[in-house]
C-alpha positions in Angstrom: -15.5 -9.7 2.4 -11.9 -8.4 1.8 -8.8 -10.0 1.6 -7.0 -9.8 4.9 -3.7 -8.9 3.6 -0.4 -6.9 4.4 2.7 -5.9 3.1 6.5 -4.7 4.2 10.1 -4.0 2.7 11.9 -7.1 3.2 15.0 -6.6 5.6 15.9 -9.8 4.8 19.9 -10.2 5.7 19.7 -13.9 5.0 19.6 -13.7 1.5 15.6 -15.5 1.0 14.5 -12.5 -0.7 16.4 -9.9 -1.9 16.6 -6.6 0.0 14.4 -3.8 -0.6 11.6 -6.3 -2.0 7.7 -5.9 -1.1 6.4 -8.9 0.7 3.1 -9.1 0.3 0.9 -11.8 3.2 -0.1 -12.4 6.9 1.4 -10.5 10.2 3.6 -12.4 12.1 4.7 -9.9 15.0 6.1 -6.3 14.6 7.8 -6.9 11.8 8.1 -10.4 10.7 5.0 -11.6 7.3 4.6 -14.9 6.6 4.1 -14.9 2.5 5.1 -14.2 -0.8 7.6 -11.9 -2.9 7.4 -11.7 -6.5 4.8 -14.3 -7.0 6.7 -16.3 -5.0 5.0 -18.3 -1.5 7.8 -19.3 1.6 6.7 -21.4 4.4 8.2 -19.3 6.8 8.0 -15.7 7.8 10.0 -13.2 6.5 11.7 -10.0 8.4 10.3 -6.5 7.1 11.3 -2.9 7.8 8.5 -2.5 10.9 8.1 1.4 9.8 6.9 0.2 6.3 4.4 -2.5 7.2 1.1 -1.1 5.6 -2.5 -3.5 5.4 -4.7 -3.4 2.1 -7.7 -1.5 2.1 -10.2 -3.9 0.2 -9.8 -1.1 -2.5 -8.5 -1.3 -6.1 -7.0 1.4 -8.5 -8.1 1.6 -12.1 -5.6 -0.2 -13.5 -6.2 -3.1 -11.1 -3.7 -2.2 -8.3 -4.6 -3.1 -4.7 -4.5 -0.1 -2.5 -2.3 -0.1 0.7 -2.4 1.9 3.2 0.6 5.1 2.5 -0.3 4.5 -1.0 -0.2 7.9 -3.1 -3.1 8.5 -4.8 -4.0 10.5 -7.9 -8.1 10.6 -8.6 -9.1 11.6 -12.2 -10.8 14.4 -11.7 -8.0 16.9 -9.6 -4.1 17.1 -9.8 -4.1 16.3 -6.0 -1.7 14.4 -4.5 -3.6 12.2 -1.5 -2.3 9.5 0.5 -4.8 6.7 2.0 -4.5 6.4 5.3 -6.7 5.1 8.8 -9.0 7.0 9.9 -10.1 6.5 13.4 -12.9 8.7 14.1 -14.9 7.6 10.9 -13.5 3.7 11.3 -12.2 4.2 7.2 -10.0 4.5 5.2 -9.2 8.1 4.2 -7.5 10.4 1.0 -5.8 12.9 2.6 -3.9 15.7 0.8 -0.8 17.1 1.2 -2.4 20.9 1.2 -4.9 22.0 3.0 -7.2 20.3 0.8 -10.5 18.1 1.1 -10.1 14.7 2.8 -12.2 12.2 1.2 -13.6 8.6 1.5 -11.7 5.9 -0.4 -14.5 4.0 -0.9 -17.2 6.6 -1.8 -15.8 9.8 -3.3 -12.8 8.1 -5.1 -15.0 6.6 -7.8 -11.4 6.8 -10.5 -8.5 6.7 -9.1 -4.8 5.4 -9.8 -2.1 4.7 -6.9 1.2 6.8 -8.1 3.6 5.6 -5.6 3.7 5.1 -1.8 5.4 6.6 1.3 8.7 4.4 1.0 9.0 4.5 -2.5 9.4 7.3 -5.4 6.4 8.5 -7.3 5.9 6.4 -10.6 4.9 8.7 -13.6 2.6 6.7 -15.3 3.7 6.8 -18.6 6.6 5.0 -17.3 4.6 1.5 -15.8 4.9 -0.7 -18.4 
């Protein structure tokens, strides 16, 4: 069984976590997650940009990285860009490309893949994680 888990850029204008920041925990509301940033756990909820809020997939990147929904996605064996994303119809979780490419199944036709940035934020080169 997964981890039921979600994450949002903090909107915080209270000055409990800085601005910008990922909080990463339960949904409280629209746009309100009760959790942590930076490793850190607060025993209230925290305010998030509703138009990032994104749930985890029950997937993991090669390097270890849970995968969120609007996650970018790079899969070893193609140069395509994909982002994850619900699927409806099939009840799943989908890699879509930005072409007119193949749509594929997270779970069974990623078998190695790395997330490369997400909807909100600017694609990380690998070579620059470090």
């Amino acid at each position: 069984m997964r981890d039921i888990l979600f994450r949002g850029i903090s909107s915080d204008n209270y000055n409990i976590t800085p601005e910008g920041e990922w909080i990463y925990g339960y949904m409280m509301g629209e746009n309100k997650i009760l959790g942590k940033c930076q490793g850190v756990y607060y025993d209230s909820w925290q305010f998030v940009k509703s138009n990032t809020v994104s749930q985890f997939t029950g997937a993991i990147d090669k390097n270890g990285n849970k995968v969120f929904e609007g996650d970018f996605i790079k899969i070893d064996k193609d140069d395509v860009l994909r982002v994850v994303e619900w699927c409806n119809e099939d009840c799943s979780y989908k890699l879509k490309s930005n072409n007119a490419g193949e749509t594929l199944s997270l779970r069974k036709d990623a078998c190695v893949y790395e997330i490369i940035g997400n909807r909100w934020q600017r694609i990380v080169n690998s070579a620059d994680k470090g």
